[in-house]
C-alpha positions as CSV (number, residue, x, y, z in Angstrom):
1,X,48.2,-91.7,-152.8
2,X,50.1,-90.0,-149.9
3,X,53.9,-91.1,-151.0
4,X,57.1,-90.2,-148.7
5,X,60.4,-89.5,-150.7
6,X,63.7,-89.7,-148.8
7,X,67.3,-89.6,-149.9
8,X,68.8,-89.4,-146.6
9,X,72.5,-89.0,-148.5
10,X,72.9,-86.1,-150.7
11,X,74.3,-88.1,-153.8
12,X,74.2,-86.5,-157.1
13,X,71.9,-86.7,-159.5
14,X,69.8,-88.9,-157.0
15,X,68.2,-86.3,-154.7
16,X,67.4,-84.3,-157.8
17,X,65.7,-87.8,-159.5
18,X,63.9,-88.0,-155.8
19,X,62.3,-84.5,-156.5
20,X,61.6,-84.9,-160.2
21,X,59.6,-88.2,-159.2
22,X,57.8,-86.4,-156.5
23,X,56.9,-83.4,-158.4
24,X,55.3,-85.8,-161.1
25,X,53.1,-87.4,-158.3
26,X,51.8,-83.8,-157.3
27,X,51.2,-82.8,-160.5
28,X,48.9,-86.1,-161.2
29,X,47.1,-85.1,-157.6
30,X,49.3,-87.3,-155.3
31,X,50.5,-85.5,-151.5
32,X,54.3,-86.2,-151.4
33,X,55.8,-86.1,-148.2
34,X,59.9,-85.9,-147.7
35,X,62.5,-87.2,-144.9
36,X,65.4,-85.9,-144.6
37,X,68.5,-86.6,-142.0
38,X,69.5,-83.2,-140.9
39,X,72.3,-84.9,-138.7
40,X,70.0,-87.3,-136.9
41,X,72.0,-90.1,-137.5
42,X,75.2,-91.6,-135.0
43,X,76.6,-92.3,-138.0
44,X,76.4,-93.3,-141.9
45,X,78.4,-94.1,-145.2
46,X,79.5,-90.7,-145.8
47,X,80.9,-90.4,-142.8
48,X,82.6,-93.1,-142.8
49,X,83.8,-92.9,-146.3
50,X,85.3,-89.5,-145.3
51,X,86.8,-90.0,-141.4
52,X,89.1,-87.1,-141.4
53,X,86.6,-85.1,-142.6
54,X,84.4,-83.4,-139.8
55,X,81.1,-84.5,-138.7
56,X,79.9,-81.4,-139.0
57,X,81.3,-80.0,-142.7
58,X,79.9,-83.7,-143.9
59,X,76.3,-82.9,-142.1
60,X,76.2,-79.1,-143.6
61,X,77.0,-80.3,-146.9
62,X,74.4,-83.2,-146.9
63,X,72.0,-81.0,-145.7
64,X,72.5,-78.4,-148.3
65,X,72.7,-80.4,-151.1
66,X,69.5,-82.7,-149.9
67,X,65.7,-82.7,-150.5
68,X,65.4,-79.3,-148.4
69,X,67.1,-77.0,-151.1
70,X,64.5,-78.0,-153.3
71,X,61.3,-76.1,-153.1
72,X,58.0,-78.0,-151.6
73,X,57.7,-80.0,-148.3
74,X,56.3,-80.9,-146.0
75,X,59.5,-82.0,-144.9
76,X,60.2,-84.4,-141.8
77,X,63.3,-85.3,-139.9
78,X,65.4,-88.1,-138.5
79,X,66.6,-86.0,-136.1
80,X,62.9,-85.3,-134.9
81,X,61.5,-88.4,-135.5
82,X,64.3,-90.6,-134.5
83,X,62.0,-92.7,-131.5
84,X,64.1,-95.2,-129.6
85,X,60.9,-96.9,-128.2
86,X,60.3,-98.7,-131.6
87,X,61.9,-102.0,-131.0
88,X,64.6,-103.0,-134.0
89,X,64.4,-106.4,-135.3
90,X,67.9,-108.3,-134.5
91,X,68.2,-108.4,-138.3
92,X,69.4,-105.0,-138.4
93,X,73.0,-105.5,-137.8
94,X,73.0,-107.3,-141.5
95,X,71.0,-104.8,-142.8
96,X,74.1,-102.7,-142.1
97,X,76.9,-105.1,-143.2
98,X,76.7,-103.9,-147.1
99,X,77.8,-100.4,-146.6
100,X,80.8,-102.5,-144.6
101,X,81.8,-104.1,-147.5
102,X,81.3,-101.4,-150.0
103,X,83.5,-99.4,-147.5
104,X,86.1,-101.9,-147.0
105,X,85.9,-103.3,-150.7
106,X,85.8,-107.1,-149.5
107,X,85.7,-109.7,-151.9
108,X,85.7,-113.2,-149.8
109,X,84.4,-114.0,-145.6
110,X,87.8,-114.3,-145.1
111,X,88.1,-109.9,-145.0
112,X,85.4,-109.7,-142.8
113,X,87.5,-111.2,-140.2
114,X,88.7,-108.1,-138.9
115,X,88.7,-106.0,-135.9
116,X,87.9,-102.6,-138.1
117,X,84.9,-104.6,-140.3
118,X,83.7,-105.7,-136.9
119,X,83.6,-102.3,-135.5
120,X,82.7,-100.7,-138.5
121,X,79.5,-102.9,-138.4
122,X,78.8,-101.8,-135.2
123,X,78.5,-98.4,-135.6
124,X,76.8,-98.8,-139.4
125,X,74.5,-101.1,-138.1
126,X,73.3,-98.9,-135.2
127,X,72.4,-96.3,-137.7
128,X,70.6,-98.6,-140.1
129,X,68.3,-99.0,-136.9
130,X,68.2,-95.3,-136.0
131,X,66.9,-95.3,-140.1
132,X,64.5,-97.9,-139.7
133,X,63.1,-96.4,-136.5
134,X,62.6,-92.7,-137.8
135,X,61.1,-94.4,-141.2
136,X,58.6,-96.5,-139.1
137,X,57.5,-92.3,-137.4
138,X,57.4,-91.4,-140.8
139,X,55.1,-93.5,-141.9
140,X,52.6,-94.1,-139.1
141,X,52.9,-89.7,-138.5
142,X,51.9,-88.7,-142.2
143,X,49.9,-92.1,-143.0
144,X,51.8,-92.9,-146.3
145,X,50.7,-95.6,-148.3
146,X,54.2,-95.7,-149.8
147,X,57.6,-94.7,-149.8
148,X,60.5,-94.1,-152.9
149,X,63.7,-93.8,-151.5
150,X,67.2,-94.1,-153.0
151,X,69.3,-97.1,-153.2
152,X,67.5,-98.8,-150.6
153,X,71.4,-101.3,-149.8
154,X,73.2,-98.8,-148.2
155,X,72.1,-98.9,-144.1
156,X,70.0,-96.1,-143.2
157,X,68.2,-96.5,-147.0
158,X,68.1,-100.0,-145.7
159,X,66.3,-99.3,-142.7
160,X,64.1,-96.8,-144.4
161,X,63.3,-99.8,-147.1
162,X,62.6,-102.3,-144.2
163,X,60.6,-99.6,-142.4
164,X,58.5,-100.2,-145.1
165,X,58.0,-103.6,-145.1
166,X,57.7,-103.5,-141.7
167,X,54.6,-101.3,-142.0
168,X,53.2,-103.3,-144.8
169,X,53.5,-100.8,-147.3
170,X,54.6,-100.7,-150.9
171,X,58.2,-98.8,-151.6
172,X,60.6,-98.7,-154.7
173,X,64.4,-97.9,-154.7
174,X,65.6,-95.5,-157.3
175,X,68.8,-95.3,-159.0
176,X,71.4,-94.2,-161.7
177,X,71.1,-96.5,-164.5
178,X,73.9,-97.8,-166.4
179,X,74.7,-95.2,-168.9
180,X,72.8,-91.9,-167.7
181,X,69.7,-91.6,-169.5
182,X,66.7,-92.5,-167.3
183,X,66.0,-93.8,-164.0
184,X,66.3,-97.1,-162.4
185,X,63.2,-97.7,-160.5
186,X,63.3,-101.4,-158.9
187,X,59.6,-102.3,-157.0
188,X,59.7,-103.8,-154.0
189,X,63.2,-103.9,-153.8
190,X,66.9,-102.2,-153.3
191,X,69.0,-101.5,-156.2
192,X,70.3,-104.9,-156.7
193,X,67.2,-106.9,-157.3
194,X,66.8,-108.6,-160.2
195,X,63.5,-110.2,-160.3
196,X,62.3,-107.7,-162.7
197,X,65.1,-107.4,-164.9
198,X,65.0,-110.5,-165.4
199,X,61.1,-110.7,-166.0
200,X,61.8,-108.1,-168.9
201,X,64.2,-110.2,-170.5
202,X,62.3,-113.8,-170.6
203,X,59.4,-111.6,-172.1
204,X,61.1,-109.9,-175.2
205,X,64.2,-111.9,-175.5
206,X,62.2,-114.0,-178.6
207,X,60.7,-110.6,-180.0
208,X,63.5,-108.7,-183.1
209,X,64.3,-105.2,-182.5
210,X,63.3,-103.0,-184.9
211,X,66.0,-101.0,-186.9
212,X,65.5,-97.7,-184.5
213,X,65.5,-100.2,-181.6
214,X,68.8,-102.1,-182.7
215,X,70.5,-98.7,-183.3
216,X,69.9,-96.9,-179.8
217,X,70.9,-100.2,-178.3
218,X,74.3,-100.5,-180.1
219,X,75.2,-97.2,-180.2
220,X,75.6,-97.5,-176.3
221,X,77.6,-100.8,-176.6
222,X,79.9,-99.0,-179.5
223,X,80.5,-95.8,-176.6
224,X,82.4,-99.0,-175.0
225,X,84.6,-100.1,-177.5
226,X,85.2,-96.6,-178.8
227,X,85.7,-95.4,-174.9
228,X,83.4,-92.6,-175.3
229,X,81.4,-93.9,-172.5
230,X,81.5,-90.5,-170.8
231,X,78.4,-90.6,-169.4
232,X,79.2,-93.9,-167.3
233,X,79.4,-93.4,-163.9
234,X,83.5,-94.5,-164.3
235,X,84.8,-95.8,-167.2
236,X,87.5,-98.0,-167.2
237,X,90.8,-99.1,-170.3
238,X,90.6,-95.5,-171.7
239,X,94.1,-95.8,-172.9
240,X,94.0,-99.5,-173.5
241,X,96.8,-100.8,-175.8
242,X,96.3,-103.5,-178.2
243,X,98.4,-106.5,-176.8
244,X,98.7,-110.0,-178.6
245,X,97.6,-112.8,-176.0
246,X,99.8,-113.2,-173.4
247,X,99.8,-117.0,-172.1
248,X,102.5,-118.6,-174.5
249,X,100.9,-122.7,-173.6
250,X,98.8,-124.0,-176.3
251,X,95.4,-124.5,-175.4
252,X,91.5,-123.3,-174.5
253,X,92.1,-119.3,-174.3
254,X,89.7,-118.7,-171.7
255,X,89.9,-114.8,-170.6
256,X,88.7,-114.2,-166.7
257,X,87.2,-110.9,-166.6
258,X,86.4,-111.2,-162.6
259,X,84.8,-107.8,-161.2
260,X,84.3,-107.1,-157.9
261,X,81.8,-108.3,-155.5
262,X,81.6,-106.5,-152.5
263,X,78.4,-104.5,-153.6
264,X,76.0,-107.4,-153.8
265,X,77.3,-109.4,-150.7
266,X,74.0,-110.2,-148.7
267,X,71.4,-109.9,-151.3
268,X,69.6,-113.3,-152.6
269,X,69.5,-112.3,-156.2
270,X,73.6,-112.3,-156.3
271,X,74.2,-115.3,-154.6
272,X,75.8,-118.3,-156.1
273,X,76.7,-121.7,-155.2
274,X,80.6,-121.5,-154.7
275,X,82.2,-121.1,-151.8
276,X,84.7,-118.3,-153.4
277,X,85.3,-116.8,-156.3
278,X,88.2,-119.0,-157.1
279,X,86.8,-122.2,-156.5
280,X,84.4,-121.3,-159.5
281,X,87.3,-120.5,-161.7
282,X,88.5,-124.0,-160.4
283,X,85.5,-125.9,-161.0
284,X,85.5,-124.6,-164.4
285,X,89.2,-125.2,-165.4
286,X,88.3,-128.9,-164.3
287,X,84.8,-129.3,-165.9
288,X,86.7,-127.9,-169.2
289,X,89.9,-130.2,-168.6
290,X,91.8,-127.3,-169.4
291,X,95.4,-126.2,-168.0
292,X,95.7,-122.7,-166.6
293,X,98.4,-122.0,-168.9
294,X,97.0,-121.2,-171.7
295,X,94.7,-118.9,-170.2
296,X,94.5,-115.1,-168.7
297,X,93.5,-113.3,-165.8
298,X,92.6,-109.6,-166.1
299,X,92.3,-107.7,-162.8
300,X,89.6,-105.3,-162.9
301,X,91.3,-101.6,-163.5
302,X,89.3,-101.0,-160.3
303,X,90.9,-102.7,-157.9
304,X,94.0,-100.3,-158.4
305,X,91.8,-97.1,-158.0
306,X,91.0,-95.8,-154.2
307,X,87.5,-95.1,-153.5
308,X,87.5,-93.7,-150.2
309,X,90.2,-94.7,-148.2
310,X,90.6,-98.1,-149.6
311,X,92.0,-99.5,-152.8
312,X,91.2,-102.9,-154.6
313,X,93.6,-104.8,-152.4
314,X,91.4,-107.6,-151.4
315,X,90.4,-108.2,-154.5
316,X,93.8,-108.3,-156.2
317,X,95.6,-109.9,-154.0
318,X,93.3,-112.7,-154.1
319,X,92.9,-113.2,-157.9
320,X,96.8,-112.9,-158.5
321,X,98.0,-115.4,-156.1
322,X,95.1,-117.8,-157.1
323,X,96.4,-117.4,-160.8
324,X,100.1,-117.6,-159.8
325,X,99.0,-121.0,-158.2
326,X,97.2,-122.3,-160.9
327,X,99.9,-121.2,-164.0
328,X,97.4,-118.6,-165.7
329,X,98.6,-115.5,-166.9
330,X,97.2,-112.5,-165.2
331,X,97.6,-108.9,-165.7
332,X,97.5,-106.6,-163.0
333,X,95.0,-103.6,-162.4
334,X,97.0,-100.7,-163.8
335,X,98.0,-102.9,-166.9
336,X,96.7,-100.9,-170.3
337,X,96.0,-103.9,-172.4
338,X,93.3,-103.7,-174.3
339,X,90.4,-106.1,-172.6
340,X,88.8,-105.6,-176.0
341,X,91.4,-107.2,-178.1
342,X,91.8,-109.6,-175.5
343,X,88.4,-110.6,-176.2
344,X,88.8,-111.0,-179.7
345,X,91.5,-113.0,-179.3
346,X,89.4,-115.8,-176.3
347,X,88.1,-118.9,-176.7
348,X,85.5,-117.7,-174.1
349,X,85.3,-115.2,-171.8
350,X,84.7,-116.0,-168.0
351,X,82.9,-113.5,-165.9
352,X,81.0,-113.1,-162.5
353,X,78.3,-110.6,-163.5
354,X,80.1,-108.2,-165.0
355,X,79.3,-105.7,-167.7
356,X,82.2,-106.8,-169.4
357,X,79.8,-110.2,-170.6
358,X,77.8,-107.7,-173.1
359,X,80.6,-106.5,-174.9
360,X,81.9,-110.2,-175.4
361,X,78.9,-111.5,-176.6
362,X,78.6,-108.6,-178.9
363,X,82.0,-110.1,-180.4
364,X,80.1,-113.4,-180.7
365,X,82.3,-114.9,-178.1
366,X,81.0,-117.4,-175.3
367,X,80.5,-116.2,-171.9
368,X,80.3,-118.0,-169.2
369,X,78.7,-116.4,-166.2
370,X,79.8,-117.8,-162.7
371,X,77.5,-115.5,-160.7
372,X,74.0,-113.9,-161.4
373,X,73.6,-110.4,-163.7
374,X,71.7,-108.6,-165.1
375,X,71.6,-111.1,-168.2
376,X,70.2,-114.0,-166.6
377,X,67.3,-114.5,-168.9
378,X,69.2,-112.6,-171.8
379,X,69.7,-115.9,-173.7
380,X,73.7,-115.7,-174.9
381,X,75.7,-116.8,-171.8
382,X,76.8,-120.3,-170.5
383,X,75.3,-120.2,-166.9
384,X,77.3,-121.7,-164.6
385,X,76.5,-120.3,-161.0
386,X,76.8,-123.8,-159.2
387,X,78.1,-127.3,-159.4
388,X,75.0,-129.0,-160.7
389,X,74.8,-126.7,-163.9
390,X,78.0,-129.0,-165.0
391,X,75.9,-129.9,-168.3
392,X,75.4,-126.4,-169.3
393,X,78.4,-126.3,-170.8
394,X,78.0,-128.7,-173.4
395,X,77.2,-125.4,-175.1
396,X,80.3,-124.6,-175.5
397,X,81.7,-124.5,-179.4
398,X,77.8,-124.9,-180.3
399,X,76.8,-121.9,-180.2
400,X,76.1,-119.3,-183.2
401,X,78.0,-116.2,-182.7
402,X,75.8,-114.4,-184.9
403,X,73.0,-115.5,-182.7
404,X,74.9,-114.7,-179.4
405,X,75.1,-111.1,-180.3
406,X,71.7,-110.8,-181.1
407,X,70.6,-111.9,-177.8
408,X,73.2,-109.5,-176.1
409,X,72.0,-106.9,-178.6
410,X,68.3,-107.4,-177.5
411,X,69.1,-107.4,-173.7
412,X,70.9,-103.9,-173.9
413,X,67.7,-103.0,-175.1
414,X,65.9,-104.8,-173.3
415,X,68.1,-103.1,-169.9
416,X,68.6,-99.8,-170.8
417,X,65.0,-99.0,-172.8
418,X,62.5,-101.1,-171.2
419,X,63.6,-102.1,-168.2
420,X,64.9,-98.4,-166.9
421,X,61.8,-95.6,-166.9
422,X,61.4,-92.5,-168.2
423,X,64.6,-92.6,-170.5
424,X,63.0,-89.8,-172.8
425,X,62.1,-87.8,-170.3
426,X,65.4,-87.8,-168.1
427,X,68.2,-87.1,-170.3
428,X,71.9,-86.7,-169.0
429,X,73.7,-84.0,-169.8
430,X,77.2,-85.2,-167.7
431,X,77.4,-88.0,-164.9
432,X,75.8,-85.3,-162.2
433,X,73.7,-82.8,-164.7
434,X,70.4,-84.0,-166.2
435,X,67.6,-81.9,-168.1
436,X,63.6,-83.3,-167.8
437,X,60.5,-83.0,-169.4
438,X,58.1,-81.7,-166.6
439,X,55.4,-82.7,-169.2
440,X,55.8,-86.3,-168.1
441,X,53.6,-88.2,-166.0
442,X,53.7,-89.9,-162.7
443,X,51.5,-92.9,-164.0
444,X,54.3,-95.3,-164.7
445,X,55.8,-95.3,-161.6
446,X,52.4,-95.4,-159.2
447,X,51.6,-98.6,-161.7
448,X,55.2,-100.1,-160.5
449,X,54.5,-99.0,-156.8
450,X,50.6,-100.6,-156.9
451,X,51.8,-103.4,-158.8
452,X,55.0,-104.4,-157.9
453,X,55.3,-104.7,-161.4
454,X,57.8,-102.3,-163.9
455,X,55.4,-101.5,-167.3
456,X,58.1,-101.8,-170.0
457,X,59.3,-98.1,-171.2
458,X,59.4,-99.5,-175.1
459,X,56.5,-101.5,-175.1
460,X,56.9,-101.6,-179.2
461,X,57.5,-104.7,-181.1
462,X,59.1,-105.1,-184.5
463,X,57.4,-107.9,-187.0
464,X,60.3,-108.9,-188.6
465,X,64.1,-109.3,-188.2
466,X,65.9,-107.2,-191.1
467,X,66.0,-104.0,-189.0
468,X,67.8,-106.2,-185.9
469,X,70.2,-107.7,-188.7
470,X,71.1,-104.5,-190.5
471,X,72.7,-103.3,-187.0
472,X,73.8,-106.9,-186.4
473,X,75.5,-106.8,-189.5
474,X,77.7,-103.4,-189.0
475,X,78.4,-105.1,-185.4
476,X,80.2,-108.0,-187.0
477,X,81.8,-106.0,-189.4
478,X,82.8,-103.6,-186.3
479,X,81.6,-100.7,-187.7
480,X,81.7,-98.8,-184.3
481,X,81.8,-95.1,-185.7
482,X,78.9,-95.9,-187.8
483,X,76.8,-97.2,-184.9
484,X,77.8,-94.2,-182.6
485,X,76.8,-91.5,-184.7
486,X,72.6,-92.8,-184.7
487,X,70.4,-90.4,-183.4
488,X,67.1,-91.1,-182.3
489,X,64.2,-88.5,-183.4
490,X,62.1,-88.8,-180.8
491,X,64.8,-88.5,-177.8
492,X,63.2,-85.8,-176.8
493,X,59.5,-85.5,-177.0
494,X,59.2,-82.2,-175.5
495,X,61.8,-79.4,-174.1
496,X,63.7,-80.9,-171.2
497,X,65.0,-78.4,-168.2
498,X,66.6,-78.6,-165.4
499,X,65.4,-78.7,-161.9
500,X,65.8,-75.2,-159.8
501,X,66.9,-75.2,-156.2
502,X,65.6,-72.7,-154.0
503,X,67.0,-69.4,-155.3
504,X,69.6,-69.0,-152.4
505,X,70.8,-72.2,-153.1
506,X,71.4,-72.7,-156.7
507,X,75.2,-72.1,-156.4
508,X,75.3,-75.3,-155.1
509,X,75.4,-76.4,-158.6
510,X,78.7,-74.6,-159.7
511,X,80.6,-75.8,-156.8
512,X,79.4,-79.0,-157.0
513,X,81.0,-79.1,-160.4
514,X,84.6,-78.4,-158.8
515,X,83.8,-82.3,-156.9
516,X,84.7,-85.5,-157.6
517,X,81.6,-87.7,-158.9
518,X,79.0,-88.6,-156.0
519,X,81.0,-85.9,-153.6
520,X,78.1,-84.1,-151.5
């Protein structure tokens, strides 16, 4: 197969994932081919992210930290490639808009009603084209019969990804996955789809994990609650102090975890049937004839953080006046109170697709999901993404906690070692620094791009459920220390290295290291 690789952004540890993948394809007898921006653009997210930066210290950096100061090639450029003649579709201005609202942090249409999102779009939305028009170049120049790109949401990865489609030729996104190890490889789709996460979990959701299984799963879950998560992109309550619940009413304790929502604006697979986030949390207080009293709002720790230029404002403005309105009791973004006790101490726990929903269900308490995640099909939560699903609720008080945590327990598996590819042989070392076995083959992920399909990375089944309860059994106990200290023997099936730039390059690395996370 003649596949095209492209970052277009520099992120670390993506363009480095890019190369790994590609190298794998060569090895196996595939003719990789790279694009690369080399300034070619108007405009794009870094740019924007950074606007009193220069264009031309963000353009040198991007360039030197891209697919170029790699060894191999051949390499192709935007800037060469960019042809104007090649009509873009009217779509294009929406394939811009969810950089926009990454950029802005919007949480509701209302904050799109503004002069800067408008112009922002503009100018976002012109460069998703100039993406789309180089990509569709690309393509036809070096007769690729498909493409791997990263992210694939973000608008010139957009335009590359519709390119694509356009063409009528297979592409996959590629991505970080949730806690380091491995790569998110999505068919067919950007980032956020969910079609075959979800496909994973209806298929193994019935099967036990084995003891081995149970215990790689948990021990990532324990990270959480011990905040040793350091290999999260951000982690979040680090200093959290145990606080007894806060709402003094008598009543349903329902705790309302709400994250933000801004990153999955525009794609089907996140959509919902409420016209805001609040009139869920309405609809629910209703359907549950309960009193917002005797129940608490926690702002995501977020929302008080700037990325970019921008902080969580949207967000928390919206979610404290709506609980200020409706009596609950919410704690702001830079309280430290522990969301984990604060779980314990819930009736239920309300989310929106949060990750928060795993650890909750790990304590055997109800969640109720008011948006779609990445445990749809998991089994434990209460869905209750529209009006109509009224009657799932009944559930409530009838479920078995025991049973509820070995579903969540079986869809962190299920996410993290199934679902995400090559976890053996791409091992973090830090957030940005990885190590891989060059012994690995390219086999899974051609299947995925021929196929449209994800083979699962732990195929293995376990007969019976006494391994699965052992772990479930130091869960309920909240044996955390115990569960962090497993160690898998066959993490590492071969000796993993790192990848090499080009010689006069490699410093790259140590400088990098001085940078904020995802800085060039």
């Amino acid at each position: 197969m003649r596949i095209g690789f492209t970052t277009i952004y520099s992120y670390r540890p993506h363009v480095e994932h890019l190369f790994f993948l590609a190298q794998l394809a060569r090895k196996d007898g595939h003719e990789p081919f790279f694009l690369t921006c080399d300034s070619g653009l108007s405009s794009c997210y870094t740019r924007e992210f950074r606007p009193h930066s220069s264009t031309f210290v963000e353009c040198l950096k991007c360039t030197m930290g891209g697919l170029r100061s790699y060894p191999g090639g051949p390499y192709s450029s935007i800037r060469q490639l960019l042809d104007h003649a090649i009509p873009v579709p009217d779509a294009a201005r929406q394939w811009g808009e969810s950089s926009v609202c990454s950029l802005l942090r919007t949480e509701q249409p209302a904050d799109k009603n503004t002069a800067a999102f408008s112009a922002l779009r503009e100018r976002l939305g012109q460069a998703t084209g100039e993406g789309f028009q180089s990509a569709c170049s690309w393509i036809e120049r070096c007769h690729l019969d498909a493409v791997v790109l990263f992210n694939g949401r973000r608008d010139a990865t957009r335009g590359v990804l519709e390119a694509a489609r356009f063409m009528g030729i297979s592409f996959m996104s590629v991505e970080r996955t949730w806690f380091g190890d491995g790569l998110q490889l999505i068919p067919q789709d950007n980032c956020l789809g969910l079609s075959e996460v979800d496909r994973l979990n209806r298929e193994f959701r019935h099967h036990p994990l084995s003891a081995a299984q149970a215990s790689r799963a948990a021990r990532l879950l324990a990270s959480r609650f011990l905040r040793r998560n350091s290999l999260e992109w951000r982690a979040y309550n680090v200093n959290a102090v145990a606080t007894r619940w806060p709402a003094q009413k008598a009543g349903s304790k329902l705790l309302f975890l709400p994250s933000s929502r801004y990153e999955f604006d525009g794609h089907p697979d996140g959509e919902n049937g409420w016209s805001s986030p609040t009139s869920a949390f309405d609809s629910l207080l209703s359907a549950l004839d309960v009193t917002g009293d005797s129940c608490v709002l926690r702002c995501h720790p977020s929302w008080g953080e700037k990325v970019g230029q921008v902080d969580g404002q949207f967000s928390e403005r919206m979610y404290t006046a709506w609980a200020r309105d409706r009596g609950v009791h919410c704690l702001g973004s830079g309280d430290k109170a522990s969301t984990h006790e604060l779980m314990r101490q819930a009736d239920a726990v309300v989310v929106n697709g949060g990750s928060a929903g795993f650890e909750a269900a790990l304590l055997g308490k109800p969640v109720i999901g008011l948006s779609p995640s990445h445990y749809n099909e998991a089994g434990f939560q209460i869905r209750y993404y529209a009006q109509d699903d009224r009657d799932n609720l009944n559930a409530l008080g009838r479920q078995n906690p025991g049973e509820v945590a070995r579903m969540a327990l079986r869809c962190a598996h299920t996410l993290n070692f199934r679902f995400y590819q090559y976890v053996n042989e791409v091992r973090a070392l830090t957030t940005t620094r990885y190590v891989y076995d060059k012994n690995a083959t390219s086999r899974k992920f051609v299947i995925a791009l021929t196929s449209g399909h994800l083979l699962a990375d732990d195929s293995t089944l376990a007969d019976a459920e006494e391994g699965e309860d052992s772990v479930l059994n130091l869960i309920n106990s909240e044996q955390w220390e115990t569960l962090f200290a497993h160690r898998d023997a066959d993490m590492r099936p071969s000796p993993l290295k790192s990848l090499k730039r080009r010689l006069w390059l490699r410093p790259i690395e140590a400088i990098r290291d001085t940078r904020p996370r995802g800085d060039f």
